[in-house]
C-alpha positions in Angstrom: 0.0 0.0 0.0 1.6 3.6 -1.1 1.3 5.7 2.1 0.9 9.7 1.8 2.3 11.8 5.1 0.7 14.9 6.2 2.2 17.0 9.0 -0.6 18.3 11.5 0.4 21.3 12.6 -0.6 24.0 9.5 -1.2 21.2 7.5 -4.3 19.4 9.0 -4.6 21.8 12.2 -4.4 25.4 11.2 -2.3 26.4 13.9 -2.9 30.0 13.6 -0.8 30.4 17.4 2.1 28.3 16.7 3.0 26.2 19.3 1.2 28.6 21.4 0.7 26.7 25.2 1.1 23.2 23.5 -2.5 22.3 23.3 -4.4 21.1 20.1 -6.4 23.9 20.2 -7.8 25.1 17.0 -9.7 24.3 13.8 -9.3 21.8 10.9 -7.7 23.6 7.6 -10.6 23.7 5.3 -10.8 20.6 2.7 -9.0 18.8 4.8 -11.6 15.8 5.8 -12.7 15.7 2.1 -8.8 15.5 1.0 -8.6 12.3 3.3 -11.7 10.5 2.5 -10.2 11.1 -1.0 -6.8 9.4 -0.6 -8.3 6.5 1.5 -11.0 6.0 -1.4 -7.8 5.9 -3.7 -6.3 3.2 -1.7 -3.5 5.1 0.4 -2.4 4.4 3.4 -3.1 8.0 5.6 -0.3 8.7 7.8 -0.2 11.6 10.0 3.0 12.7 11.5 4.3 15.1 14.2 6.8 16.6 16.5 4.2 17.3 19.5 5.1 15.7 22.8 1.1 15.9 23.1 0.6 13.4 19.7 -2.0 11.2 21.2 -3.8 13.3 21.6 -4.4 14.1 17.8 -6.7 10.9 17.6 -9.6 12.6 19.9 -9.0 15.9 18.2 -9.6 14.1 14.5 -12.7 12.0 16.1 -14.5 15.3 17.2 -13.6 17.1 14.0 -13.9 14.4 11.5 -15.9 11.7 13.0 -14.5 8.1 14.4 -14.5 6.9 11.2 -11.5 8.7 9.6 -9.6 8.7 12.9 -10.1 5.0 12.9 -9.0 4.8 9.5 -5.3 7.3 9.7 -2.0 6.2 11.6 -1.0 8.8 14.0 3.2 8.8 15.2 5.5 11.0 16.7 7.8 10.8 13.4 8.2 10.4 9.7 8.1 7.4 8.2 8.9 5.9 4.7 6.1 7.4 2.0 5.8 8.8 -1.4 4.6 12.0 -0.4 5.2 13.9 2.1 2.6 17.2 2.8 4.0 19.7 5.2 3.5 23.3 5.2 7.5 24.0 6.5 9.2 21.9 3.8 11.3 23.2 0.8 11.3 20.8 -2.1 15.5 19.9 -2.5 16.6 20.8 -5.6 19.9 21.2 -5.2 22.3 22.9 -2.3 22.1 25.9 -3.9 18.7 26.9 -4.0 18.1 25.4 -0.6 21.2 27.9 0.8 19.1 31.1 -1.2 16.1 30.4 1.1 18.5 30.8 4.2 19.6 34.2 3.1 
């Protein structure tokens, strides 16, 4: 099964605070339960990734928001694992050393 990683922070949870007092405490970004019914119609494996100390509790949060259901349905873990795509909103896509060294200046 080809498995698609999404970040939660800004990616599934929109994070407007940052980090903020550590708690999961705002909305879903819009689309996103219709973008994950979508992959697991097609077959992917749903994996949601994160740094959060706090990452179990992501399942209630995704239960609440997007019904038992989904939650059920997506892997939740406190890392990144092996996938084909990766969906985070602090990434850079490598290109090469140079253009990823223009984006520190």
């Amino acid at each position: 099964m080809k498995t698609i990683c999404l970040d939660f922070d800004g990616v599934i949870h929109q994070y407007r605070k940052g980090y903020h007092d550590g708690s999961i405490y705002d909305l879903p970004t819009e689309g996103t339960k219709e973008a994950i019914e979508e992959m697991l119609s097609h077959g992917f494996e749903v994996v949601i990734y994160t740094a959060r100390p706090n990452w179990q509790e992501i399942k209630p949060w995704l239960e609440k928001n997007f019904g038992k259901e989904i939650a059920d349905k997506v892997n939740i873990i406190p890392d990144k694992p092996k996938a084909i795509l990766y969906v985070d909103d602090r990434a850079i896509r490598f290109t090469n050393w140079k253009d990823i060294l223009n984006y520190a200046r």
